[in-house]
N, C-alpha and C positions, 0 to 999 in steps of 0.2 A: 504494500500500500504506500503511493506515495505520500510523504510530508511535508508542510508548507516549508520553502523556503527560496521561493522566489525565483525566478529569470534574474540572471547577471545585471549588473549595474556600472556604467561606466564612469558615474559622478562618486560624488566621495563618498565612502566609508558605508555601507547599507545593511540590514540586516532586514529580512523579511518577515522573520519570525517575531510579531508585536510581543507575547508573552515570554522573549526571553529564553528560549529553549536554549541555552547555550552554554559551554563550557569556559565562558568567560560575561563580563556584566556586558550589557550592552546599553550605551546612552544612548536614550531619546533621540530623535532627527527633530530639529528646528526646518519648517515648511509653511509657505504660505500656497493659497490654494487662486487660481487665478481669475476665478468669480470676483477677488478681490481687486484684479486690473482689466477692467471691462475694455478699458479704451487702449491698454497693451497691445503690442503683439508679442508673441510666444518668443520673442529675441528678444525683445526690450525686458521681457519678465525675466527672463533668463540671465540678463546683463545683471538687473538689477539682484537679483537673488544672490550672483557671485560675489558681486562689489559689496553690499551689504552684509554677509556673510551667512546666508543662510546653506542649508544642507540638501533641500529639495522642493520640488515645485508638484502641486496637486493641479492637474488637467479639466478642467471645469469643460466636458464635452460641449460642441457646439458654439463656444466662445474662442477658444483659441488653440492656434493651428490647424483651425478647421477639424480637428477629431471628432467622428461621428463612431457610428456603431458599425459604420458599414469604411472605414478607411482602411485604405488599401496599406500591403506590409509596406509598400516602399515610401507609403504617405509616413508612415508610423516611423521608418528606420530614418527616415530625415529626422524628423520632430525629434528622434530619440540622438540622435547624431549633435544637434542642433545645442542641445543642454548637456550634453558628455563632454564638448568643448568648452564648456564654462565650468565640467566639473561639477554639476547641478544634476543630482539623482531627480527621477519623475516618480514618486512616492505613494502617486491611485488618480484612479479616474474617477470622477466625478460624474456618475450620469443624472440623466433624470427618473429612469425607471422608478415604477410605483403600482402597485398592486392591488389597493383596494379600490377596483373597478369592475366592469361587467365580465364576465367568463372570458368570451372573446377577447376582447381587450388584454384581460390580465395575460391568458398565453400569449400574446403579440407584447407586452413586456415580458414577461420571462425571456423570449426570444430575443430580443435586443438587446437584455442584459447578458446573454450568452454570450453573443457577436460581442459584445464591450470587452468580454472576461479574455477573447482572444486578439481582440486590441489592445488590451492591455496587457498581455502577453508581449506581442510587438512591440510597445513600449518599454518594455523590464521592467513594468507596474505590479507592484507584489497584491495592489489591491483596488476594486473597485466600489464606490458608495451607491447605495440605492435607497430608497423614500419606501415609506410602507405607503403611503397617502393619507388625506384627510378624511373624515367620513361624519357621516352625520348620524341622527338616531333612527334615519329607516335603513341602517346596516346593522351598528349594535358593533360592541368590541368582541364579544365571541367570535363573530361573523369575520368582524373586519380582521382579526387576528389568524382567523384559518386559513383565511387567502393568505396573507401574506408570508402563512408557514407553508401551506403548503407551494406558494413558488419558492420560496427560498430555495425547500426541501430538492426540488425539480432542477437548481439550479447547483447544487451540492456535486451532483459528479461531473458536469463541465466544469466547475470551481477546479475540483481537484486534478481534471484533464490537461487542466492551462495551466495549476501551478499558481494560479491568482484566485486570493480569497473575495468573499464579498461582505460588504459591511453595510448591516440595517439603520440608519441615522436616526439618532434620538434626534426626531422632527414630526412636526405636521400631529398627525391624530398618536402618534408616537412616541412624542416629544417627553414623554417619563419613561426612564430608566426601568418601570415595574412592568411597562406594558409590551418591552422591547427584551424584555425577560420571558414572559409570557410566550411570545415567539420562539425565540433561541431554546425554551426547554423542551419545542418539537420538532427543535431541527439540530442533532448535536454534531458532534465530529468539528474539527479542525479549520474547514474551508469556509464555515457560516460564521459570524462573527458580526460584530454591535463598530460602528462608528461614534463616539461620545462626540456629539456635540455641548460644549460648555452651559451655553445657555438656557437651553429648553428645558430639563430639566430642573435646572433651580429657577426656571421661572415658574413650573407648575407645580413647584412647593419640595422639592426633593433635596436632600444636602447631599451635598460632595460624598459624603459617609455613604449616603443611602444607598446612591446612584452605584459607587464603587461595590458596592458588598450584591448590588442586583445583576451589574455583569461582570461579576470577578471572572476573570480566564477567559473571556469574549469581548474583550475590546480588543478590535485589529486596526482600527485609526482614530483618531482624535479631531478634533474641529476645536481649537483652542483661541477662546475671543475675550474680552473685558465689555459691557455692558451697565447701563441704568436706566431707569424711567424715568422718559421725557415730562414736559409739561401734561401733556395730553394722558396720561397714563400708558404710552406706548413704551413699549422697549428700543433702545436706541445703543446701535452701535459707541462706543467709546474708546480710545486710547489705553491701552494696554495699563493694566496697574491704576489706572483712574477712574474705570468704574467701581461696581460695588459685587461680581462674581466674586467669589472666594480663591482666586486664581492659586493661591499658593497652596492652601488646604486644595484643591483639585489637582495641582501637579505632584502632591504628598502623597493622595490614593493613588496615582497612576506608579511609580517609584514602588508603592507596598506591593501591589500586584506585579513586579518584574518587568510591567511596560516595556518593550525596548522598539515601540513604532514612530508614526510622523509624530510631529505636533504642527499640525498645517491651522494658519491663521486663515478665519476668518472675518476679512472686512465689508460690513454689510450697511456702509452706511451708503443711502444709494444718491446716485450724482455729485459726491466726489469725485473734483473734476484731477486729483490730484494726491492718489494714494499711498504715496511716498515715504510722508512724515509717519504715518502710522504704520506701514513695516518697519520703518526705523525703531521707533518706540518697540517695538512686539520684541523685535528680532533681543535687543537692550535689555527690556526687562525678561524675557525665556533666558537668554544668556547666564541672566545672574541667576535665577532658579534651577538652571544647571549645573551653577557652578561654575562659569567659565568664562572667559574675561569679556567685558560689556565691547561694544565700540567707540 
């Protein structure tokens, strides 16, 4: 049987295996994810990640370098060429797939997350993100949760065909660590695994503690952001270390569980014509929660 551990990487230093399977410690990867550079191109992200000092770049499909589900190997062996020259690991794709929809529908995403899991291959992406969806009360969480165990499930042995895991994001109807649990205990093995996004979670009342102890041993990527409430009661992206997430007690439980995946920032403040300042701040404050010298 095979076990995760990724397609070769030509950027720095990589390890695929998030929980640390290893006969020596493995540090976290500092990564931003490029939803965070709308207006980038996949060279300027790339410049910027080196200069800056980041470890690796997450592939937000459909925004940049044109990666879709259907890109071709030699589209992929560029884009992967492209960030191995700056020494910039590609760390997961980012797709949109999402599951709680109509029958139809959901096999035609299962099916695009497959095609992704073998772009992502072509890329030396150890991992892909996927959306459970939103839903409302003519689905119910029972309902909506079987769907999206049973695709996961469906998508488990191309997982482990390609070598590239998939990861559920704490998002959307999801967004608690209890309900993305609920999932993961119908779908187990190696290749199905949790994305922690920061936010969502402790927005819908969960602590750092909680969250960690719901998917201990199934987090295979991170979405790592600082956040607060706007005027309006909205949640609003902020500057790393100056909102009000618990960021350090968050990088504390990932550390206790052996963590050794991305920590890809997500910047979601939108029409920021100019996202710069705040990979700088990210990359600055992760640095010193790693340990390792600021810039």
């Amino acid at each position: 049987m095979r076990t995760p551990g990724g397609a070769g990487q030509e950027g720095r230093a990589w390890s695929a295996d998030p929980q640390g399977h290893s006969a020596k410690p493995i540090m976290m990867r500092v990564a931003f994810t490029t939803y965070s550079t709308p207006g980038w191109s996949l060279a300027e992200a790339a410049q910027v990640a080196d200069s800056m000092g980041f470890d690796a770049l997450e592939i937000r499909a459909g925004r940049t370098g044109g990666i879709t589900a259907d890109s071709a190997p030699e589209q992929c062996a560029q884009v992967r060429a492209l960030c191995a020259d700056r020494g910039v690991a590609i760390c997961a794709v980012g797709t949109g797939c999402h599951f709680v929809v109509e029958e139809a529908e959901r096999r035609s995403q299962v099916q695009e997350a497959a095609r992704f899991l073998e772009v992502a291959r072509a890329l030396g992406a150890p991992v892909i993100r996927v959306f459970g969806g939103a839903f409302g009360p003519e689905v119910g969480e029972d309902e909506a949760v079987d769907r999206v165990a049973r695709s996961l499930g469906e998508l488990a042995g191309p997982a482990e065909a390609t070598g590239v895991r998939v990861a559920l994001e704490t998002h959307d109807g999801f967004s608690a660590g209890a309900r993305v649990a609920r999932v993961l205990q119908r779908v187990p093995g190696p290749w199905i695994g949790a994305c922690w996004d920061w936010l969502h979670p402790f927005r819908v009342g969960e602590s750092a503690a909680q969250t960690a102890a719901l998917l201990r041993g199934r987090v295979v990527h991170v979405h790592s952001k600082d956040a607060r409430k706007g005027p309006q009661g909205h949640w609003e992206a902020e500057h790393f270390g100056r909102g009000i997430l618990p960021v350090g007690d968050l990088y504390r439980q990932l550390v206790g569980q052996g963590y050794g995946g991305a920590l890809s920032f997500e910047w979601e403040r939108g029409g920021d014509p100019e996202p710069a300042e705040a990979l700088r701040q990210y990359v600055r404050g992760m640095r010193a929660l790693l340990g390792a010298p600021g810039l």
